[in-house]
HTML snippet that shows the backbone in 3Dmol.js (N, CA, C, O; Angstrom):
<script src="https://3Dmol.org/build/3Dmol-min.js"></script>
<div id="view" style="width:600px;height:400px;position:relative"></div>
<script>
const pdb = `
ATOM      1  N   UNK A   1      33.177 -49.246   8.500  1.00  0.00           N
ATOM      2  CA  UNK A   1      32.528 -48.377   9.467  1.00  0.00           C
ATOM      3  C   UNK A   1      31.146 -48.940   9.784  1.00  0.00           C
ATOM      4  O   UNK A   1      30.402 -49.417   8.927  1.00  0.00           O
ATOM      5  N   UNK A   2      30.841 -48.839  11.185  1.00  0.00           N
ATOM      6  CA  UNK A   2      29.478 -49.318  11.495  1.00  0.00           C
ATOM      7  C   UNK A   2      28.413 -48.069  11.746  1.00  0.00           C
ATOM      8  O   UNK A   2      28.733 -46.910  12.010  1.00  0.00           O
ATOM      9  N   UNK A   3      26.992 -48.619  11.589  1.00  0.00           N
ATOM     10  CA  UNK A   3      26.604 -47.443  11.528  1.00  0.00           C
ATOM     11  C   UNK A   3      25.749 -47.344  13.116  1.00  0.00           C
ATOM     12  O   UNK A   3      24.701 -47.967  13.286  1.00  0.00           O
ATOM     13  N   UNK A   4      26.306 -46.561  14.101  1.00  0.00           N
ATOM     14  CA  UNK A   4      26.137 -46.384  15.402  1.00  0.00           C
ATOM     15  C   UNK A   4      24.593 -46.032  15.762  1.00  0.00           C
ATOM     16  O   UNK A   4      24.107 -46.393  16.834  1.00  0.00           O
ATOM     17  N   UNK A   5      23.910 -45.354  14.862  1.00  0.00           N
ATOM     18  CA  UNK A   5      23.086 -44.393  15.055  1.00  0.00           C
ATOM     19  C   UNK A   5      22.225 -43.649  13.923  1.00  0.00           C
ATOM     20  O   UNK A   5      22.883 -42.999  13.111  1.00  0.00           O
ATOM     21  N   UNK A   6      21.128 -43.664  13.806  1.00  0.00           N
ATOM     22  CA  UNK A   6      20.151 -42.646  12.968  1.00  0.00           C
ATOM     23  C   UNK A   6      19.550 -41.542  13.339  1.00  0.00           C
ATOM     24  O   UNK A   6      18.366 -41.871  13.268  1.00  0.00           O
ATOM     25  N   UNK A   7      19.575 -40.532  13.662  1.00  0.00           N
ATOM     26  CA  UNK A   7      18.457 -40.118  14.456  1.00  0.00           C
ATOM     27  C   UNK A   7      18.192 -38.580  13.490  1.00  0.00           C
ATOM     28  O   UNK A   7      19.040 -37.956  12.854  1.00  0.00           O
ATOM     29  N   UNK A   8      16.558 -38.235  13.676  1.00  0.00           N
ATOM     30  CA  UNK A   8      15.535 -37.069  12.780  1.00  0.00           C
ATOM     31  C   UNK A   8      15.791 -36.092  13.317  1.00  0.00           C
ATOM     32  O   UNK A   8      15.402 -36.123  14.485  1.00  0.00           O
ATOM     33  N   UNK A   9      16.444 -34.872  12.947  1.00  0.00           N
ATOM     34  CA  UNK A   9      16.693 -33.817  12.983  1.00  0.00           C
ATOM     35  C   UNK A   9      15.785 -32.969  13.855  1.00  0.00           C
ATOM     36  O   UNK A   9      16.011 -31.958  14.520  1.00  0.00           O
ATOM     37  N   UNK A  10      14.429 -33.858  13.600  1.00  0.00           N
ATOM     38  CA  UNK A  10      13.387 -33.159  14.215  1.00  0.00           C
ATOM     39  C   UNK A  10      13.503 -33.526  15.489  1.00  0.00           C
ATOM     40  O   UNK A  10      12.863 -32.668  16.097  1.00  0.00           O
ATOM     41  N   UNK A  11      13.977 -34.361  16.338  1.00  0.00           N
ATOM     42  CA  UNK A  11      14.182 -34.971  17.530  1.00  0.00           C
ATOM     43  C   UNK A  11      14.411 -33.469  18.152  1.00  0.00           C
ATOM     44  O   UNK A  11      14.950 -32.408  17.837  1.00  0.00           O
ATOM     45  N   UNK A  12      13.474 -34.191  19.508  1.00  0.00           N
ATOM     46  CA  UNK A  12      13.933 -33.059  20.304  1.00  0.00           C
ATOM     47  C   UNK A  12      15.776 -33.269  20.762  1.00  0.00           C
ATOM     48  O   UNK A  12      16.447 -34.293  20.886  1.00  0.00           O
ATOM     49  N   UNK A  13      16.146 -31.759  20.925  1.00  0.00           N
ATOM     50  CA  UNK A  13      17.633 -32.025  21.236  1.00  0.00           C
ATOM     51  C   UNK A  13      18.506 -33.260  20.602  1.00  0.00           C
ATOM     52  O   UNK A  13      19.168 -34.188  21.067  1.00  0.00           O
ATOM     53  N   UNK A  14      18.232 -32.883  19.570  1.00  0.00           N
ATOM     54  CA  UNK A  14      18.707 -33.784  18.275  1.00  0.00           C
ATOM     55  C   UNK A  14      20.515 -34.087  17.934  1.00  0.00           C
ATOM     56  O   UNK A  14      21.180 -35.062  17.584  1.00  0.00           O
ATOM     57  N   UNK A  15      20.880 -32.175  18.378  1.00  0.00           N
ATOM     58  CA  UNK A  15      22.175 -32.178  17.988  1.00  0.00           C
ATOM     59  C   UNK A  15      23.331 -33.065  19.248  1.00  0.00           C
ATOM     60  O   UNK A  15      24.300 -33.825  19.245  1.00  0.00           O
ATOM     61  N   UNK A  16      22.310 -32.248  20.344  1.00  0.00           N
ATOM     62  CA  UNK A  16      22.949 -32.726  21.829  1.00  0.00           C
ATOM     63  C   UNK A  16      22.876 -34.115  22.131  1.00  0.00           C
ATOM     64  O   UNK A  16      23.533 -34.666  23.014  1.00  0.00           O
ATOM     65  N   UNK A  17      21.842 -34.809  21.171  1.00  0.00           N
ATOM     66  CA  UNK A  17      21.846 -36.642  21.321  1.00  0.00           C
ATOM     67  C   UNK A  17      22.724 -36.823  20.790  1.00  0.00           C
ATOM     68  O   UNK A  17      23.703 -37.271  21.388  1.00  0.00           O
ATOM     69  N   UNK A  18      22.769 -36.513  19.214  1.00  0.00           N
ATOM     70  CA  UNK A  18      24.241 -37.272  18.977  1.00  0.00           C
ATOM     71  C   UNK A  18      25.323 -37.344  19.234  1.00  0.00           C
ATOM     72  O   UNK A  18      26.024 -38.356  19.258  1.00  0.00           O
ATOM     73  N   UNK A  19      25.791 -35.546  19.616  1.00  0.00           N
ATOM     74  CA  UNK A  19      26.969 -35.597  20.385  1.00  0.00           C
ATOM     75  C   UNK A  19      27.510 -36.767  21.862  1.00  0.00           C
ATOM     76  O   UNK A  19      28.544 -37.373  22.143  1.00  0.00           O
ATOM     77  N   UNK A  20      26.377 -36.636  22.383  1.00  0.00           N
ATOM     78  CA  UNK A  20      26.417 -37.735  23.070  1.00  0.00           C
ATOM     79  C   UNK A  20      26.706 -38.839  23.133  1.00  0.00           C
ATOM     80  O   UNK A  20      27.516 -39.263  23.957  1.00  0.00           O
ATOM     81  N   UNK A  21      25.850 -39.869  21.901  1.00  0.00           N
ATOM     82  CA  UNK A  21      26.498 -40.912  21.681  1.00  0.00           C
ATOM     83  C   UNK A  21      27.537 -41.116  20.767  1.00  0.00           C
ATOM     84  O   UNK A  21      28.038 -42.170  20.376  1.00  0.00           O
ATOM     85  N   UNK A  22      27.767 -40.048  20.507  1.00  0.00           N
ATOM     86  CA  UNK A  22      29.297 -40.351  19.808  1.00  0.00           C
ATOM     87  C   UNK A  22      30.642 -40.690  20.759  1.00  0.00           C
ATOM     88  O   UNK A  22      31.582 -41.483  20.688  1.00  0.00           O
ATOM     89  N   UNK A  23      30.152 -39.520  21.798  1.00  0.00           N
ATOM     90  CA  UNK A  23      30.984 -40.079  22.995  1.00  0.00           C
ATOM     91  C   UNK A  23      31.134 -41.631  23.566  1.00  0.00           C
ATOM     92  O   UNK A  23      32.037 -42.465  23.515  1.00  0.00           O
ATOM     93  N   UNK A  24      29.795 -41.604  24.136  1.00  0.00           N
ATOM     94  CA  UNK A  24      29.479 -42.725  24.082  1.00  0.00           C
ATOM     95  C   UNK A  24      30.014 -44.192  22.961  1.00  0.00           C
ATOM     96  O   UNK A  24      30.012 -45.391  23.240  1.00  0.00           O
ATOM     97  N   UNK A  25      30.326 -43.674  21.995  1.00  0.00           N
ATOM     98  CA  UNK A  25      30.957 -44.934  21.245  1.00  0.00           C
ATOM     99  C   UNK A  25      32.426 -44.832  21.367  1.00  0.00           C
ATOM    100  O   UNK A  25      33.231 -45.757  21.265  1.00  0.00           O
ATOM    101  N   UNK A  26      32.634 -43.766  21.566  1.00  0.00           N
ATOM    102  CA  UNK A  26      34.455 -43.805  21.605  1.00  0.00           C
ATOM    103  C   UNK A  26      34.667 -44.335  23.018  1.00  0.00           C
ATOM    104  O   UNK A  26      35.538 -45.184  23.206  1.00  0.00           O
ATOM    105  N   UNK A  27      34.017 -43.939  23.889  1.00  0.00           N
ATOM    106  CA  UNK A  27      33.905 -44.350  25.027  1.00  0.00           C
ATOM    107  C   UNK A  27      34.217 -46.112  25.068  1.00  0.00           C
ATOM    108  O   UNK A  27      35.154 -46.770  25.518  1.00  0.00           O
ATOM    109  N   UNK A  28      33.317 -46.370  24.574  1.00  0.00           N
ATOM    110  CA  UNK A  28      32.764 -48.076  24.670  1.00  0.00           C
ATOM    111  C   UNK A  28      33.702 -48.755  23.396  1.00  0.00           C
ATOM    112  O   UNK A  28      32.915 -49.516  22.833  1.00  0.00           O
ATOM    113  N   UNK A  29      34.875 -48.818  22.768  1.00  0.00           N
ATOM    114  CA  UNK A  29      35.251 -49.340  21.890  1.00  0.00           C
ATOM    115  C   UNK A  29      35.220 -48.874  20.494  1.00  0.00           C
ATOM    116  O   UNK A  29      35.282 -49.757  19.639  1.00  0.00           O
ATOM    117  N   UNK A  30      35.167 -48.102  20.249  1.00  0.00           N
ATOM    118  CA  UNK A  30      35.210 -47.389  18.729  1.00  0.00           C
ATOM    119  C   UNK A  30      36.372 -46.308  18.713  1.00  0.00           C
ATOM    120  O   UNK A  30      36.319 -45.231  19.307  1.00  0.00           O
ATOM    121  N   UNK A  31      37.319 -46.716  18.021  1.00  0.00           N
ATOM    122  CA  UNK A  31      38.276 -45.714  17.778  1.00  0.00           C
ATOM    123  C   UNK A  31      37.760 -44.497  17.189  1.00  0.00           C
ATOM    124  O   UNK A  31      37.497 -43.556  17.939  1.00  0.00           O
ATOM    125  N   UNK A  32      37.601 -44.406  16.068  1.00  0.00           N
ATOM    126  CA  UNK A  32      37.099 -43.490  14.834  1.00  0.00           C
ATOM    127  C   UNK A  32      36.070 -42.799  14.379  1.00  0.00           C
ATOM    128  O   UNK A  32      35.874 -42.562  13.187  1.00  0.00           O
ATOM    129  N   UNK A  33      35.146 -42.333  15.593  1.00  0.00           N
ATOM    130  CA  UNK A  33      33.579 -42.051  14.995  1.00  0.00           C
ATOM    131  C   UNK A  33      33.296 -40.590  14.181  1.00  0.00           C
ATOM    132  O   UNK A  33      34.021 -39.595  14.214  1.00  0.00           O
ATOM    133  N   UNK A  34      32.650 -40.677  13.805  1.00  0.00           N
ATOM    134  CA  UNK A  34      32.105 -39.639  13.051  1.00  0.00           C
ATOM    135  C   UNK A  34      30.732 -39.222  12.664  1.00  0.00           C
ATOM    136  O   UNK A  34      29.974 -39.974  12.052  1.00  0.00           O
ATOM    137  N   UNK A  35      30.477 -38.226  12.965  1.00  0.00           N
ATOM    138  CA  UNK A  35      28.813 -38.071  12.263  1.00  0.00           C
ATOM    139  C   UNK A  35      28.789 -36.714  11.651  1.00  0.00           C
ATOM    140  O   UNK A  35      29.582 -35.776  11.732  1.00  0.00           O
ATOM    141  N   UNK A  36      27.602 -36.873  10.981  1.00  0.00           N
ATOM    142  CA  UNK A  36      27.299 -35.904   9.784  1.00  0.00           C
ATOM    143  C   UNK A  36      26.001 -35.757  10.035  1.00  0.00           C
ATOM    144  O   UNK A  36      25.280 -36.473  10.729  1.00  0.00           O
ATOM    145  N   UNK A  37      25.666 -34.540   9.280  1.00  0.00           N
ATOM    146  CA  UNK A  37      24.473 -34.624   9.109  1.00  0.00           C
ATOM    147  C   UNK A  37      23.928 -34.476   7.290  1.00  0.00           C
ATOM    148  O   UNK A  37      24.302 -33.546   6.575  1.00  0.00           O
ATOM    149  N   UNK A  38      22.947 -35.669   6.789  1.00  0.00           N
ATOM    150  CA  UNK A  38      22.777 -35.870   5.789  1.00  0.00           C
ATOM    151  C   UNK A  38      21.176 -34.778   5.325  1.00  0.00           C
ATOM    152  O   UNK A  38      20.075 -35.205   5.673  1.00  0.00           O
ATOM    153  N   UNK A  39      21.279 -33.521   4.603  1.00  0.00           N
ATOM    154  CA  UNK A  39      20.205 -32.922   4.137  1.00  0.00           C
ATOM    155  C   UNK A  39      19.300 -33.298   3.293  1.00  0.00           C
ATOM    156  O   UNK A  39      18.413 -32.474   3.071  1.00  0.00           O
ATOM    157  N   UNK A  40      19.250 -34.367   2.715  1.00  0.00           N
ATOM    158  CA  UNK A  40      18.192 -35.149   1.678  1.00  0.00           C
ATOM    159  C   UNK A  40      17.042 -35.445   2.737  1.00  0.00           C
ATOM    160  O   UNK A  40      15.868 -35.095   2.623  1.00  0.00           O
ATOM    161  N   UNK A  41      17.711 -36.287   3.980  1.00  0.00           N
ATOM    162  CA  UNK A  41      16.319 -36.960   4.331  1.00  0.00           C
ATOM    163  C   UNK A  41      16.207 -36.296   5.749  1.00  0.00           C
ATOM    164  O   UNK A  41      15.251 -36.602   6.461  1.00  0.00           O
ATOM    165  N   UNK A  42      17.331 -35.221   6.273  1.00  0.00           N
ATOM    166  CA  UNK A  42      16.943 -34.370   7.765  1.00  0.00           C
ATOM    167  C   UNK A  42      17.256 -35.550   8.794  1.00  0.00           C
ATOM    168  O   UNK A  42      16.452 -35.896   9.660  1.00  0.00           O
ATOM    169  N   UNK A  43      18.584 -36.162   8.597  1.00  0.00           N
ATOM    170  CA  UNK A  43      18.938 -36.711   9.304  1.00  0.00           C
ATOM    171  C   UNK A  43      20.202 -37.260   9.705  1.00  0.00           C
ATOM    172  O   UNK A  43      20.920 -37.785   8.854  1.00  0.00           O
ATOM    173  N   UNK A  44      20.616 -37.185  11.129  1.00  0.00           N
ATOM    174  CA  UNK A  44      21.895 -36.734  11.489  1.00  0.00           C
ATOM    175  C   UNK A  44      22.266 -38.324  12.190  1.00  0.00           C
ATOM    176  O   UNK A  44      21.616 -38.799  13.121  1.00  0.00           O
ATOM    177  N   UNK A  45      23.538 -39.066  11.475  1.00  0.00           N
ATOM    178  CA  UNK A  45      24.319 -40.168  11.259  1.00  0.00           C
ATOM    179  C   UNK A  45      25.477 -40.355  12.043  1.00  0.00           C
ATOM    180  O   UNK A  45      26.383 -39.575  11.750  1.00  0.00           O
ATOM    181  N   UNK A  46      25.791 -41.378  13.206  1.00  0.00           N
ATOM    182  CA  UNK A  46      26.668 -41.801  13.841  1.00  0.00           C
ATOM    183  C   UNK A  46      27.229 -42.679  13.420  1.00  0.00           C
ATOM    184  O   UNK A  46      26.504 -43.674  13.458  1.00  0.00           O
ATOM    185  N   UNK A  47      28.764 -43.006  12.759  1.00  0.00           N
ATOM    186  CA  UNK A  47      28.973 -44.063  12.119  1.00  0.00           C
ATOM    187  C   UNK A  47      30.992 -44.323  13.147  1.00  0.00           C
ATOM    188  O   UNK A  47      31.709 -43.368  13.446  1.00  0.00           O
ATOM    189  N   UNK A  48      31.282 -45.542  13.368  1.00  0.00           N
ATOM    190  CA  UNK A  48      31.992 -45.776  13.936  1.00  0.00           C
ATOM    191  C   UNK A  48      33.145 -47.134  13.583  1.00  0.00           C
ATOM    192  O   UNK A  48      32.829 -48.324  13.575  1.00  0.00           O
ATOM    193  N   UNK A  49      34.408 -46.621  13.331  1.00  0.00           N
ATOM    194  CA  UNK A  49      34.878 -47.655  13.497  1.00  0.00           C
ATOM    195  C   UNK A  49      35.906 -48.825  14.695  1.00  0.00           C
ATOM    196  O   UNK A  49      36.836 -48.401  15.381  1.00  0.00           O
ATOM    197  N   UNK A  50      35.377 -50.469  14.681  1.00  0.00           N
ATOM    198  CA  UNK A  50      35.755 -50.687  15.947  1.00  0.00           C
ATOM    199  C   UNK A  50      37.083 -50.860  16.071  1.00  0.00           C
ATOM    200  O   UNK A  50      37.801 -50.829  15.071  1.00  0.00           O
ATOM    201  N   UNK A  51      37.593 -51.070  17.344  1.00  0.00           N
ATOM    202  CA  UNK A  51      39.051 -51.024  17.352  1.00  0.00           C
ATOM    203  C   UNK A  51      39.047 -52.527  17.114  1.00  0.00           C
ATOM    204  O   UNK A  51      38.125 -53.340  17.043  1.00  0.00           O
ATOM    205  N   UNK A  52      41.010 -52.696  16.963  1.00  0.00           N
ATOM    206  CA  UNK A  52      40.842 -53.906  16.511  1.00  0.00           C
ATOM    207  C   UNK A  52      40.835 -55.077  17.100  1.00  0.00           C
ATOM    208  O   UNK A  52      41.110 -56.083  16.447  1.00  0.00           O
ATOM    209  N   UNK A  53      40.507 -55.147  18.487  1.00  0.00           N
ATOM    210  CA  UNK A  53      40.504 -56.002  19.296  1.00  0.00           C
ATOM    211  C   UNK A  53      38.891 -56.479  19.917  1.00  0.00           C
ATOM    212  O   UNK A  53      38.721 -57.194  20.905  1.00  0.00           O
ATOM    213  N   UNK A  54      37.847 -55.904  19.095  1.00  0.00           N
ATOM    214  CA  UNK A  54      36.694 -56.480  18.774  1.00  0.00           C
ATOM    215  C   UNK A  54      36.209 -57.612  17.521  1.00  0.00           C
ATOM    216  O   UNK A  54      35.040 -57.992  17.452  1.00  0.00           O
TER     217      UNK A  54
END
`;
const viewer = $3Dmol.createViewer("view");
viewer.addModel(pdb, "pdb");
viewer.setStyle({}, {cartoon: {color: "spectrum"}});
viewer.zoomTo();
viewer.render();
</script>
């Protein structure tokens, strides 16, 4: 899995960015994405895997 994306919770419209580029990666070659959000450090993770013709 690659990791698509980091972004601070504190971001404005934080949730609505990532949703976004998650699209955005399935969109563009990533079968498999997924994000989370990690509570240790307040920060929400785009991670993707590529298809196999990359």
């Amino acid at each position: 899995m690659d990791t698509i994306t980091v972004l601070h919770a504190s971001a404005p419209g934080a949730p609505a960015r990532i949703a976004a580029i998650a699209a955005e990666a399935q969109a563009n070659g990533y079968d498999r994405v997924e994000t989370r959000y990690e509570p240790p450090t307040g920060t929400y993770v785009v991670t993707g895997e590529p298809t196999a013709s990359r």
